[in-house]
N, C-alpha and C positions, 0 to 999 in steps of 0.2 A: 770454328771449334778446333783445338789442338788437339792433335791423337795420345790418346792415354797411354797406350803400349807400344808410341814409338814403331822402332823397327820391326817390332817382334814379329809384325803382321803382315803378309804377304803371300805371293803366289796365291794356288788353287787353292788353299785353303783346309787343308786335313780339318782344321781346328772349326769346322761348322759341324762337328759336332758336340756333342758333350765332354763328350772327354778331352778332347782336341782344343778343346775354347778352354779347359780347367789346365789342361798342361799351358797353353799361353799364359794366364795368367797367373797361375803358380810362377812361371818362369821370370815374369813381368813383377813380381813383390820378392822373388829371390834376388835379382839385379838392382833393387831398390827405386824402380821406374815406377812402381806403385807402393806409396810409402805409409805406414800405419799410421790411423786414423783415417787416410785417404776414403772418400766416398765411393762406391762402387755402384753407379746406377746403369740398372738394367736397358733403358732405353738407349740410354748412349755409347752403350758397350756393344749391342745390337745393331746399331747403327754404324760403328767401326767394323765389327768385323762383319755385315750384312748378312746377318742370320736372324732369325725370328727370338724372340723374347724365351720361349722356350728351353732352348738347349745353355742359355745362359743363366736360367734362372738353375738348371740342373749343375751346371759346375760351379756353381757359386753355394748351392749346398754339397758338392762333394768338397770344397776347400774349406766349409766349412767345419766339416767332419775330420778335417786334416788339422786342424783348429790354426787356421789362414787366416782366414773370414769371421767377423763374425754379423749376424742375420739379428733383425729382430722384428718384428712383426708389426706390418703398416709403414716399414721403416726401410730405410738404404742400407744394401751389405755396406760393412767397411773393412779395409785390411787389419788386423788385429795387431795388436802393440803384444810384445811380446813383454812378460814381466819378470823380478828378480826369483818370484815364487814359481813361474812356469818354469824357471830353468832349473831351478830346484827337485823339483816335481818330474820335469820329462828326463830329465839326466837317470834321477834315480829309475826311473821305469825303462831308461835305457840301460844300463846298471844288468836290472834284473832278466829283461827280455834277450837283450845280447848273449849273456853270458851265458845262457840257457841254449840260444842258438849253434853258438862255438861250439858248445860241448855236443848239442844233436849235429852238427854238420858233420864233425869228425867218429862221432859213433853212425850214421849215418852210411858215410860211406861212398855216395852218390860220384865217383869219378870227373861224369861231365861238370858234374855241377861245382866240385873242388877244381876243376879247371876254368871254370868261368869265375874263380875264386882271382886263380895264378892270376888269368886277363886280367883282372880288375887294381889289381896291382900294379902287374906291366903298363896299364896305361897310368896311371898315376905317377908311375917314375916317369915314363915317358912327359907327363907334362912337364915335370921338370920344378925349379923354384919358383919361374918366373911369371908365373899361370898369375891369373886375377883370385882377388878371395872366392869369388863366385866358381871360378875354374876349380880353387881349391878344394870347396865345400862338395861340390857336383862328383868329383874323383873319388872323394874320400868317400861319398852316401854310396856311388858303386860300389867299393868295397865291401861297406854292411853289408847293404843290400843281398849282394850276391852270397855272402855266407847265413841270412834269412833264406833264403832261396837252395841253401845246401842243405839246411836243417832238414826241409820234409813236410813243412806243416805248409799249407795255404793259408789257415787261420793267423799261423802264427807271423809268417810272411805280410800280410793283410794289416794285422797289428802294428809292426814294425816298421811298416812306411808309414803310417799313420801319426807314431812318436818322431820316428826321424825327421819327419818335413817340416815340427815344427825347429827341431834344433839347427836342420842346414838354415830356414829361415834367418837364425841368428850368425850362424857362422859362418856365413854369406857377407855379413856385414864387414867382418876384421881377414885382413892377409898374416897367414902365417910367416913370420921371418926362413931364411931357409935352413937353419941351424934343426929349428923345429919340424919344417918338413921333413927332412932327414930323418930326423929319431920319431918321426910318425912310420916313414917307409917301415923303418924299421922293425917296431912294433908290428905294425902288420905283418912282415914278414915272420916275424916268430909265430904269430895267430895262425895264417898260413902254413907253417911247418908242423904244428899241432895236430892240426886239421888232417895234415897228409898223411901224417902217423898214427891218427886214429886213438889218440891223445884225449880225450874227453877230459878230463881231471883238467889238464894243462892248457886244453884252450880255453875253459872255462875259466878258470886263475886267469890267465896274460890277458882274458878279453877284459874283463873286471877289469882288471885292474886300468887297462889301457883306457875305458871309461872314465873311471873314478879319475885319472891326470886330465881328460878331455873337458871333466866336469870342472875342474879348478880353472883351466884354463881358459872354458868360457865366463866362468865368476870373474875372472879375472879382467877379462876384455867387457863386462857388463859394469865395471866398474867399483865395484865389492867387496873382493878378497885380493890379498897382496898376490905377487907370483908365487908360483910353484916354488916348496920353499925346498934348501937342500935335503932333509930327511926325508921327505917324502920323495924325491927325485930318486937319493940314493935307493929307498928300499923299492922302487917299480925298475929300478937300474936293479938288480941285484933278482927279481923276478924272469925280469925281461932275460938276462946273462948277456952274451957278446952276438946275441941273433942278430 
């Protein structure tokens, strides 16, 4: 029997637990090792990573509440195909959740946590262009991530990994050129300066907005919508300013 997750799996094992076995293979359909539609049966996942049926059958319903997986009853998980309508769908609800976020992190206030902002940043430039789409995707969800995490809300936090895991899912698959990395830093970096200043209005506006181009530009790598056309470039250029 050939191993489903690859490398992923080794050493002592943190992953014999639930959580532990759901980050593996969240990890394992982020890399594309486990590909949608793929079967996901219990037995033979338990027997990879040699833990009991149990803790697997628990992460295989937390992925699928991350909407990973999907479950049906009498029946095998499978890794879920992501569609033109979920991109639709989760963009907009990232849209609305984010930009909600920006605006609490920077009214907010939380120091540490606007510094685990800056990190999230710094290590993203630190990867550099050259990083994998998956390197890409993993940097960039830091970044959210950590300005959910500035906001205040656990709830809201909670939520916001929940939409993002399925969008890194997708954009996980495509590498950004480095032209785009760049004016992603950048972006960020204005979000960031928001944030610091305590800017609610304004990070609110740049997060939107910085959305609303992520959204095109996944349409666009989904195969859908043409690129990002000049007007719309200019006017999130003319938001953003010379940050």
């Amino acid at each position: 029997m050939s191993a489903l997750l690859g490398d992923l799996v080794g050493g002592p094992l943190a992953t014999r637990t639930s959580e532990g076995i759901a980050h593996v293979l969240r990890k394992a359909i982020l890399a594309g090792i486990l590909n949608p539609g793929q079967q996901l049966r219990e037995r033979r996942l338990a027997e990879e990573l040699q833990v009991s049926r149990t803790p697997i059958r628990e992460a295989l319903f937390t992925l699928h509440g991350e909407g990973l997986v999907d479950l049906a009853p009498r029946r095998c998980a499978r890794v879920r195909a992501v569609t033109q309508s979920d991109i639709a769908q989760i963009y907009a609800l990232r849209k609305l959740l984010e930009a909600h976020s920006a605006r609490a992190a920077a009214e907010n206030g939380d120091r540490a946590k606007i510094n685990g902002i800056a990190g999230a940043l710094a290590a993203q430039r630190r990867l550099g262009t050259g990083g994998s789409a998956q390197d890409q995707a993993e940097a960039d969800f830091a970044f959210h991530d950590a300005i959910a995490a500035a906001a205040g809300s656990q709830l809201l936090l909670t939520v916001e990994r929940q939409v993002l895991a399925v969008t890194i899912t997708h954009r996980s698959r495509y590498k950004y050129p480095a032209a785009q990395i760049k004016r992603v830093w950048r972006l960020h970096a204005a979000i960031l300066e928001a944030i610091e200043a305590s800017d609610g209005d304004r990070a609110e506006a740049l997060m939107a907005a910085h959305i609303a181009e992520s959204t095109e530009i996944a349409f666009k790598n989904f195969g859908n919508t043409p690129p990002l056309d000049s007007a719309r470039e200019n006017e999130i250029e003319t938001l953003f300013g010379n940050s």
